[in-house]
C-alpha positions as CSV (number, residue, x, y, z in Angstrom):
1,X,-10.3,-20.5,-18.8
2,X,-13.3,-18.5,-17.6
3,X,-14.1,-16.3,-14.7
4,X,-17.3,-15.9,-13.0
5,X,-17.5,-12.3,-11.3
6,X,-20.1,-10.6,-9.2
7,X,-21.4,-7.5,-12.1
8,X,-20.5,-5.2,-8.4
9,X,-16.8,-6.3,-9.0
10,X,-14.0,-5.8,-11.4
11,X,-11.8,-9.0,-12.5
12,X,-8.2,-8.6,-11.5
13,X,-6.5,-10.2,-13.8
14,X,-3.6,-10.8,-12.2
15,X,-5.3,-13.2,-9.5
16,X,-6.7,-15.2,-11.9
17,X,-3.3,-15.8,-14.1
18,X,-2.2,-16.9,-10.7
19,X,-5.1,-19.0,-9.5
20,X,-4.8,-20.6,-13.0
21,X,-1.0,-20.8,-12.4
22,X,0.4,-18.3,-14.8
23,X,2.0,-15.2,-14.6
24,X,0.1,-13.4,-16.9
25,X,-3.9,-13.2,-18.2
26,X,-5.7,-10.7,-20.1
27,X,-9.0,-11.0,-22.2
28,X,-9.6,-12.5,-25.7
29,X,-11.4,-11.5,-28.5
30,X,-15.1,-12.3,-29.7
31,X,-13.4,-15.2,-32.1
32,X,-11.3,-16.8,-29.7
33,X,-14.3,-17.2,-26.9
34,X,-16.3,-18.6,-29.5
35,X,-13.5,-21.1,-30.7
36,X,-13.2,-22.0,-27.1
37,X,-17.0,-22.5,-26.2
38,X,-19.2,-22.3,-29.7
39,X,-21.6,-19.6,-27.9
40,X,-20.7,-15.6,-28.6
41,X,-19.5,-13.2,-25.8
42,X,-22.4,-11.7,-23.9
43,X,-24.1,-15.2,-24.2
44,X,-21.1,-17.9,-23.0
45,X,-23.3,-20.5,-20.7
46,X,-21.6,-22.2,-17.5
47,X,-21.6,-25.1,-19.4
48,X,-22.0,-26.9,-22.4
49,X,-19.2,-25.5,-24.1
50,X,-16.9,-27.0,-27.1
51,X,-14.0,-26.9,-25.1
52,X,-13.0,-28.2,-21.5
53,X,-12.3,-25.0,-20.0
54,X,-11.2,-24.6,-16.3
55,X,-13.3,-22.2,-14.2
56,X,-12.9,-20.3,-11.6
57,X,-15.8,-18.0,-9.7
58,X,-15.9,-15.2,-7.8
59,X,-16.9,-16.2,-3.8
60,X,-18.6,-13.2,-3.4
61,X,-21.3,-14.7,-5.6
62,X,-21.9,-16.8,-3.2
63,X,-23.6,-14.4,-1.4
64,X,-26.6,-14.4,-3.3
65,X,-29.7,-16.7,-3.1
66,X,-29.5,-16.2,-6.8
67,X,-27.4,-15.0,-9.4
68,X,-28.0,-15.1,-13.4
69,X,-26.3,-16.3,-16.1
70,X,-26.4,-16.3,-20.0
71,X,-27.9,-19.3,-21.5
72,X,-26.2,-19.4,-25.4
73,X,-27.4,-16.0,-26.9
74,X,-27.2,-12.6,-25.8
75,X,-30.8,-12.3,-24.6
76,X,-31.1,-15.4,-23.2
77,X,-30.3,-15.6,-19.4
78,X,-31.1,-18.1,-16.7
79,X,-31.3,-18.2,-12.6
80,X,-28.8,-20.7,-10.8
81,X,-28.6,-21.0,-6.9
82,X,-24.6,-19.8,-6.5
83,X,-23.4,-23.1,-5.4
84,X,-24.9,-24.9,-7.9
85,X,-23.7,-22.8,-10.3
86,X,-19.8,-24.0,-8.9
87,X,-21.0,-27.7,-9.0
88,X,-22.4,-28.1,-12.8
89,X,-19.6,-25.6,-13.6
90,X,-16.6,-27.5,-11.9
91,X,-15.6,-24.3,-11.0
92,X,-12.9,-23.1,-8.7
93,X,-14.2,-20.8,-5.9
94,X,-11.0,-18.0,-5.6
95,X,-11.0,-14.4,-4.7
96,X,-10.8,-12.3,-8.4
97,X,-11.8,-9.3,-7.1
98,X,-9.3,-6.0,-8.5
99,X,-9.0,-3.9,-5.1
């Protein structure tokens, strides 16, 4: 799975294992997230991927009139209205904010 944070907030891992249904989360390594979507971390797309991966996203991204996002490399980045960024995404819109 992958979550979409606001860079202002920290993921809580423990709300996403539960949004996801699980009991426990933590992070992967570099090899495992490019298994999952083909791109490396830093550069990981909101789509595109080589995997069907469910999503989930941070509301308080919705905030913005804008946010960015990597677009397949590390130096690479894109801008994406916040709700369209849920639509081509088929994300999940769920607080993931650590307190």
């Amino acid at each position: 799975m992958l979550a979409y944070v606001s860079g202002a907030n920290r993921l809580d891992e423990a709300k996403l294992a539960i949004a996801a249904g699980g009991s426990i989360c933590s992070r992967v390594d570099a090899d495992a997230v490019r298994a999952a979507t083909g791109f490396p971390i830093g550069g990981v797309p909101p789509v595109g991927h080589d995997t069907d991966l469910r999503v989930f996203v941070d509301p308080d991204l919705l905030q913005y009139e804008e946010v960015w996002a990597a677009a397949g490399t590390w130096t690479d980045v894109f801008g994406i209205e916040p709700k369209r960024l849920v639509e081509v995404s088929g994300g999940n819109v769920t607080d993931l904010r650590r307190d």
